[in-house]
C-alpha positions as CSV (number, residue, x, y, z in Angstrom):
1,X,-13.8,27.6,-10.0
2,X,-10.9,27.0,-12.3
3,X,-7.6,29.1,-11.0
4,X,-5.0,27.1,-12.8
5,X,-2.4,29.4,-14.7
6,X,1.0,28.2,-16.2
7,X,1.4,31.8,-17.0
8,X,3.8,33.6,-14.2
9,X,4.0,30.1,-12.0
10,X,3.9,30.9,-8.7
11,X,3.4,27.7,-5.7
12,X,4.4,28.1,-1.9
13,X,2.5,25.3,0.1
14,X,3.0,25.2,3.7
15,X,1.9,22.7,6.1
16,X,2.0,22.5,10.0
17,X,1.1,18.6,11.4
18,X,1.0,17.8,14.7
19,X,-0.2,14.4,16.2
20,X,-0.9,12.7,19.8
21,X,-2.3,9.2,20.4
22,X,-2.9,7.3,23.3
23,X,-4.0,3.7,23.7
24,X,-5.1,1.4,26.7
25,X,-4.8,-2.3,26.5
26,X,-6.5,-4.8,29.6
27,X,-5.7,-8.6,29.5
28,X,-8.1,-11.0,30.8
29,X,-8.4,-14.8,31.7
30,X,-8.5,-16.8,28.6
31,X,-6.1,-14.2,26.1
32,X,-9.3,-12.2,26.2
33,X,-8.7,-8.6,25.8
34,X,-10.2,-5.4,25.3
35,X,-8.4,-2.1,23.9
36,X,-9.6,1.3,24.0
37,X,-8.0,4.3,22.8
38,X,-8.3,8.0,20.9
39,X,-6.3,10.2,19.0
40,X,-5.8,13.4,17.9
41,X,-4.2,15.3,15.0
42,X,-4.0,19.0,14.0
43,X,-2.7,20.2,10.6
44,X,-2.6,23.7,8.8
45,X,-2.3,23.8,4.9
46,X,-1.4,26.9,3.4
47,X,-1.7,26.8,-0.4
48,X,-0.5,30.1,-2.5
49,X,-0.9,29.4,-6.4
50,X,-0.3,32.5,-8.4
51,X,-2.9,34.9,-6.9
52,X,-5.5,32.1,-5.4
53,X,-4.8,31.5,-1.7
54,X,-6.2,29.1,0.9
55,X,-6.0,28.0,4.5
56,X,-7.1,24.8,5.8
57,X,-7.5,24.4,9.6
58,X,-8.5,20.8,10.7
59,X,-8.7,19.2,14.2
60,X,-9.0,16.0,13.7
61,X,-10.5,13.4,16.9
62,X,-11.1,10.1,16.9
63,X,-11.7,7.5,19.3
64,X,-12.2,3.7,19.0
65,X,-12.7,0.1,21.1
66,X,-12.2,-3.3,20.4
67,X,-11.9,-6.6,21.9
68,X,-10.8,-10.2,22.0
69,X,-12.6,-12.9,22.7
70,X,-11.9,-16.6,22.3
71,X,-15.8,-18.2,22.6
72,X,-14.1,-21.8,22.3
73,X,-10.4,-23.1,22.0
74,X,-11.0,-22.7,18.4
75,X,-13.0,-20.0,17.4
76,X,-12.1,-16.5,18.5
77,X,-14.0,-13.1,17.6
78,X,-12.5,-9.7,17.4
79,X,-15.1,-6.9,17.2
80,X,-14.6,-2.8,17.3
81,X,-15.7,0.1,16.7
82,X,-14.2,3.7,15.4
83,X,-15.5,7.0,16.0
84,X,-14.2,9.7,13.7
85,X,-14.6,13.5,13.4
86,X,-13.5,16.3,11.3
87,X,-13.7,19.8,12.1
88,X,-12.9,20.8,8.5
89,X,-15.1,18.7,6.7
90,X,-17.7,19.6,9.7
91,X,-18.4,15.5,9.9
92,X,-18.4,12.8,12.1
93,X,-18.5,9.0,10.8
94,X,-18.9,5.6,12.5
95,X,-16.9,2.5,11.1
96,X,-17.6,-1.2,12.7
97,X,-15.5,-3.8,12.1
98,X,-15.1,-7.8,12.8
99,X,-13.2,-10.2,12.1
100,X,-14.4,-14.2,12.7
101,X,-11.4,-17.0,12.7
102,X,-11.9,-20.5,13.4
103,X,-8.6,-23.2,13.5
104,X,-10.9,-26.5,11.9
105,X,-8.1,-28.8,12.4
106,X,-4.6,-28.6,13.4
107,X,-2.0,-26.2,11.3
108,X,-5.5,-24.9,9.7
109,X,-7.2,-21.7,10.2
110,X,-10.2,-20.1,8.4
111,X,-11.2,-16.3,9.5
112,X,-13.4,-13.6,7.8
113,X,-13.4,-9.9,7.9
114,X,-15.6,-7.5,8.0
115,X,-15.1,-3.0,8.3
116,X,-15.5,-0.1,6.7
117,X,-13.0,2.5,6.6
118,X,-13.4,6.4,6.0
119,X,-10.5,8.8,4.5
120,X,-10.4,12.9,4.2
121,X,-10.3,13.6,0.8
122,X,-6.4,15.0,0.5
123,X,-5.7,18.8,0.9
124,X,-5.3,19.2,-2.5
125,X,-8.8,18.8,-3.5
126,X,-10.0,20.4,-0.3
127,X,-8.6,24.1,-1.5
128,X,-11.1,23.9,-4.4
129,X,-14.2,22.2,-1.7
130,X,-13.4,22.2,2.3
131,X,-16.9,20.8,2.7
132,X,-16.5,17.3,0.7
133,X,-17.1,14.1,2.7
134,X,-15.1,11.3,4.0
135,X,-14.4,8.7,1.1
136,X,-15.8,4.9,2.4
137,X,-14.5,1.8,1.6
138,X,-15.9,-1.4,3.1
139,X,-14.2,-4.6,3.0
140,X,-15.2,-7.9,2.9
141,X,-12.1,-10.5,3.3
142,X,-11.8,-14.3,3.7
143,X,-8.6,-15.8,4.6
144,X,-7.2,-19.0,4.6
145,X,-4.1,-20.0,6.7
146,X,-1.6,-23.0,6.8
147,X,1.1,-23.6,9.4
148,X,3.6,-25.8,9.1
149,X,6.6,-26.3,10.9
150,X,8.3,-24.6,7.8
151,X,6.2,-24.3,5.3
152,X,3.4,-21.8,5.3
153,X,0.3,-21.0,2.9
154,X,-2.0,-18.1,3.4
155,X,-4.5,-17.8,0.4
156,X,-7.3,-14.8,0.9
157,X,-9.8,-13.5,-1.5
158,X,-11.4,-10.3,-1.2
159,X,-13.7,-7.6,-2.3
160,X,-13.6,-4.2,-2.0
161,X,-16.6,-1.2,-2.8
162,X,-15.7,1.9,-2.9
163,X,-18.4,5.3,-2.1
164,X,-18.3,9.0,-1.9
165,X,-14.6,8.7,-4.2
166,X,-13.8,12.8,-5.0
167,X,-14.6,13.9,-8.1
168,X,-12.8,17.2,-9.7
169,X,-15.5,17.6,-12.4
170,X,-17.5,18.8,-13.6
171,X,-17.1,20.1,-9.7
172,X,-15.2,19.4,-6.8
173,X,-17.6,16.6,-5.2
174,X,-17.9,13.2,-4.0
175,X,-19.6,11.8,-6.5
176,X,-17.5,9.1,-7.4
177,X,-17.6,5.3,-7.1
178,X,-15.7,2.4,-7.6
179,X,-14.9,-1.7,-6.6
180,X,-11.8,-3.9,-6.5
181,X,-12.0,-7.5,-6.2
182,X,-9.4,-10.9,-6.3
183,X,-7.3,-12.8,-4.6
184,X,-3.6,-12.9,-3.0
185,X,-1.6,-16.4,-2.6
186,X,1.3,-16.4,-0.4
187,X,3.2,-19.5,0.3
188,X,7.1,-20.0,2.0
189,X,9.1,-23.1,2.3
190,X,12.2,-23.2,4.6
191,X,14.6,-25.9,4.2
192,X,12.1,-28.1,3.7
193,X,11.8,-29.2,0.0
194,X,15.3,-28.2,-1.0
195,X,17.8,-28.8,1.9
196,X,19.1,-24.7,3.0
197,X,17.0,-23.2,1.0
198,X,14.8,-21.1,2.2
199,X,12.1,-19.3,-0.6
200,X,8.9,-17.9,-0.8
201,X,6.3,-17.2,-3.9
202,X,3.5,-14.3,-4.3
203,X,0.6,-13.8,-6.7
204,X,-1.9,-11.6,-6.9
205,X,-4.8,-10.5,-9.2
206,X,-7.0,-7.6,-9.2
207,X,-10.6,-6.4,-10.8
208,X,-10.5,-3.0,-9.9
209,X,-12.3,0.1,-11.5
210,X,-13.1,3.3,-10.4
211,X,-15.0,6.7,-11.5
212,X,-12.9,9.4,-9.8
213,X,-11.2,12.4,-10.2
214,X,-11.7,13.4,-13.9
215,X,-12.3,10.2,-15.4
216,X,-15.4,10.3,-17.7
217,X,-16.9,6.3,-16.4
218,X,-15.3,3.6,-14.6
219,X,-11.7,2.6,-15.6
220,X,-9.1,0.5,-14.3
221,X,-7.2,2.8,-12.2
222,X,-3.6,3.4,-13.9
223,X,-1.5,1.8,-10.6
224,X,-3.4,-1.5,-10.6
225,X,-1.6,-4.4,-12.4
226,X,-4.2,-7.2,-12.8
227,X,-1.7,-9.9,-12.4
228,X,1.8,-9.6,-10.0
229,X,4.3,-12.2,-9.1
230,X,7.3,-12.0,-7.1
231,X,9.7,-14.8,-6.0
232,X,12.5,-14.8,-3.4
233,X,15.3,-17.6,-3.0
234,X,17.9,-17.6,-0.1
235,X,20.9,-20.1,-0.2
236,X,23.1,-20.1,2.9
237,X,26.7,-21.8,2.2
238,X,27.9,-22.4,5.4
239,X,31.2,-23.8,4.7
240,X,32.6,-20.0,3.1
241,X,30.2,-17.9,5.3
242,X,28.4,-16.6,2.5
243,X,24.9,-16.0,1.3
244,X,23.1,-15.3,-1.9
245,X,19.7,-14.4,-2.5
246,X,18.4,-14.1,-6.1
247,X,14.6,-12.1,-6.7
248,X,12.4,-11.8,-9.4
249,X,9.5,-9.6,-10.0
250,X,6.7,-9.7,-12.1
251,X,4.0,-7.3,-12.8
252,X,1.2,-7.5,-15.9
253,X,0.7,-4.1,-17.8
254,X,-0.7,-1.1,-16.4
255,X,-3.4,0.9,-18.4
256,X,-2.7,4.5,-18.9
257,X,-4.9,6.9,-20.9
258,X,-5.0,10.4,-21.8
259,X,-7.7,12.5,-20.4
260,X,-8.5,16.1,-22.3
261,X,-11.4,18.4,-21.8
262,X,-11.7,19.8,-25.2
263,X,-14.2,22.3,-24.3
264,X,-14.6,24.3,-21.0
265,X,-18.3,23.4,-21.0
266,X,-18.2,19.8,-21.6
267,X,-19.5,17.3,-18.8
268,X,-16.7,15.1,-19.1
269,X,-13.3,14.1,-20.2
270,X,-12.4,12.5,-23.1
271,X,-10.2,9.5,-23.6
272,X,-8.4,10.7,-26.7
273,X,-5.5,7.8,-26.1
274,X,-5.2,4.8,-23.9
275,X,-3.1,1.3,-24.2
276,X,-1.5,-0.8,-21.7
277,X,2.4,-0.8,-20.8
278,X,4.3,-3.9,-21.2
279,X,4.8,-6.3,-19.0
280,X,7.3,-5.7,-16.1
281,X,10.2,-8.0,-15.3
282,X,12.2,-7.6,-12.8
283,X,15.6,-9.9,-11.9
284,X,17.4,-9.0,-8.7
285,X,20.5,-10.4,-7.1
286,X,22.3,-10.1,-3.1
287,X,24.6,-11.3,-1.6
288,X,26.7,-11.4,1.4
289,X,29.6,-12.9,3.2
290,X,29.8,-13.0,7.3
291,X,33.5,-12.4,8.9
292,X,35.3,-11.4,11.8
293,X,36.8,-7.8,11.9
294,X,39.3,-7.8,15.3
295,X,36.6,-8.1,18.0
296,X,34.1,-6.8,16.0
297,X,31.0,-8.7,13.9
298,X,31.2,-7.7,9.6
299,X,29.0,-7.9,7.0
300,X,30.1,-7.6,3.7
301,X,27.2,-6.4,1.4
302,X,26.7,-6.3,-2.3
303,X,23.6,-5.8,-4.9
304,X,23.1,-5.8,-8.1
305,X,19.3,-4.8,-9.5
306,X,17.9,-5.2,-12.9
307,X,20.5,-7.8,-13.8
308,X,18.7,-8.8,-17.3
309,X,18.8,-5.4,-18.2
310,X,15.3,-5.0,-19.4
311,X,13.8,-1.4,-20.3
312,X,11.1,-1.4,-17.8
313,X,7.9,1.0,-19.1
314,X,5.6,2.7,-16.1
315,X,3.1,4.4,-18.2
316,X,3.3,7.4,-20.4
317,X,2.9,11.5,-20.1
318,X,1.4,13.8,-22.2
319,X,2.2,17.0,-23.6
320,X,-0.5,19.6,-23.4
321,X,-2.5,19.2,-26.4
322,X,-2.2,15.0,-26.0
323,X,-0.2,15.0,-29.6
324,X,2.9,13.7,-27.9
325,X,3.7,11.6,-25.0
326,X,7.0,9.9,-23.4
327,X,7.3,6.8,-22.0
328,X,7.8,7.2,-17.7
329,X,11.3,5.2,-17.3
330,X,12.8,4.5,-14.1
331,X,15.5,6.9,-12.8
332,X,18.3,4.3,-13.7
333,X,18.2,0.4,-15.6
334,X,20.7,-1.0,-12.6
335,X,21.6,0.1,-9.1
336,X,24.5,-1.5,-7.3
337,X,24.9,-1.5,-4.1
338,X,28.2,-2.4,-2.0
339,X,28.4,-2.0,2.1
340,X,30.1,-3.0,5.1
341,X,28.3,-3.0,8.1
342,X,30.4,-3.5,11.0
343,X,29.0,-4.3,14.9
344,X,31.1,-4.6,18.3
345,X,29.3,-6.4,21.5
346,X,26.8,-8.2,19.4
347,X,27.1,-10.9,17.0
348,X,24.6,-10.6,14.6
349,X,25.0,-13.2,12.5
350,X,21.9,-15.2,12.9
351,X,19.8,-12.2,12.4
352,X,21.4,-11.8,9.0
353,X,21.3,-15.1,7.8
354,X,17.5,-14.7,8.6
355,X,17.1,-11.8,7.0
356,X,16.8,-9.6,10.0
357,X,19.1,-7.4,8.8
């Protein structure tokens, strides 16, 4: 059932939510515990689109338990279980999950994790089929953990398989599929290599493909970046009262394509243009200066983003037909930002230098 019309556009969505969740938590000997809990949600979607309408009803209950237990000093298991149901969908799921983590020497920590996770398809696919399925995802994640006194490293890999993804054709239906898989690196060093400095580095990649929505196989979704980077420095020059903290931001290009059904009756999609954006780069600067303001605490606040002022590309749009398409552009090169945040009672200048605030 296809009801879209640009002719005489007409949209008035309303939706209700209302939420309530309670959750129980006993301690035992040993920093064992166990936790129990359930909630409930309740949400009405009314959808008017030109002369289509639709009301979605959905009480949504879900209860879960899960528990702590330290077997030895140094290995510790963490085990639940979620029960889930949906009256709109008319289904109920069960998702187990585990996690394993055993500290093999001091500082050091090794843990893996196990769960699958369900998801309601979103309303907006639900006005076309109320009676689509939860979407699954299980996860399978090993993790890696160093603490030092300050330094830290936390290295994880992970793969992800996606089932029962919603497709939108050749009908409304969860008949789609999908995987991601890579690994994240995290490490933070403060004060330790370079004397009142404190900085920290990330880096990610990503495999991930997916056959959803309209897309005619698997493709790399267009919000995954294979590769990202990000790095944060934070110098504190306690002789003026002032602090700086410069970030950059790096992201690999994001594939975007350019789906057209050409004819009504075709089984799928076609990919009449695709590419990659360029790379984003992204150079950030802060800073701020600590003072005293009669009896009361100040921070003086200023930011500057984008400061290489580089024309940063998110993907591309199409006209209609796919014979044109613009480049999606951020809503402005630079911000700046300038504030002064002024406290009485409390000094808060340890919680800014920290980067509490």
């Amino acid at each position: 059932h296809t009801y879209w019309d640009t002719l005489n556009f007409v949209l008035k969505n309303n939706d209700l939510f209302a939420q309530g969740k309670i959750v129980l938590d006993k301690k035992f000997i040993g920093n064992n515990a166990l936790r129990f809990g359930t909630e409930y949600w309740y949400n009405k979607y009314d959808f008017n689109y030109n002369s289509f309408q639709k009301t979605l009803t959905e009480n949504y209950i879900s209860t879960f338990a899960e528990t702590d237990i330290y077997i030895t000093r140094r290995l510790a298991l963490q085990a639940g279980l979620r029960f889930e149901n949906s009256s709109l969908l008319d289904k109920s799921d069960i998702a187990p999950r585990a996690s394993l983590a055993y500290k093999f020497a001091p500082k050091n920590q090794l843990s893996a994790s196990y769960g699958i996770f369900y998801q309601k398809p979103e309303n907006m696919y639900l006005v076309q089929n109320e009676k689509m399925g939860f979407t699954k995802a299980s996860h399978y994640i090993l993790t890696y953990i160093y603490q030092g006194q300050k330094t830290m490293l936390r290295a994880e890999t992970y793969y992800k398989n996606y089932k029962d993804l919603v497709k939108i054709w050749p009908a409304y239906d969860n008949q789609g599929d999908g995987y991601a898989k890579g690994f994240d690196l995290y490490w933070r060093d403060n004060n330790k290599t370079i004397n009142g400095v404190d900085y920290w580095v990330t880096y990610s990649y990503i495999d991930s493909k997916r056959n959803y929505l309209n897309f005619p196989t698997s493709l790399q979704p267009n919000f995954v970046a294979n590769h990202t980077f990000n790095l944060v420095v934070k110098k504190y020059f306690s002789s003026i009262s002032t602090g700086i903290s410069p970030t950059f931001n790096f992201a690999s290009g994001r594939p975007y394509y350019n789906l057209l059904l050409t004819n009504p009756t075709d089984a799928n999609y076609k990919i009449t243009d695709q590419g990659k954006s360029k790379q984003y780069q992204m150079l950030n600067i802060s800073a701020y200066h600590l003072m005293k303001i009669g009896k009361g605490f100040g921070v003086l606040y200023a930011s500057m983003s984008n400061v290489l002022n580089r024309d940063n590309v998110f993907g591309y749009q199409y006209s209609v037909n796919g014979m044109n398409k613009m480049p999606i552009l951020p809503t402005a090169k630079r911000f700046y930002f300038v504030a002064l945040f002024i406290s009485w009672g409390v000094d808060r200048s340890q919680d800014t230098i920290n980067g509490n605030l």
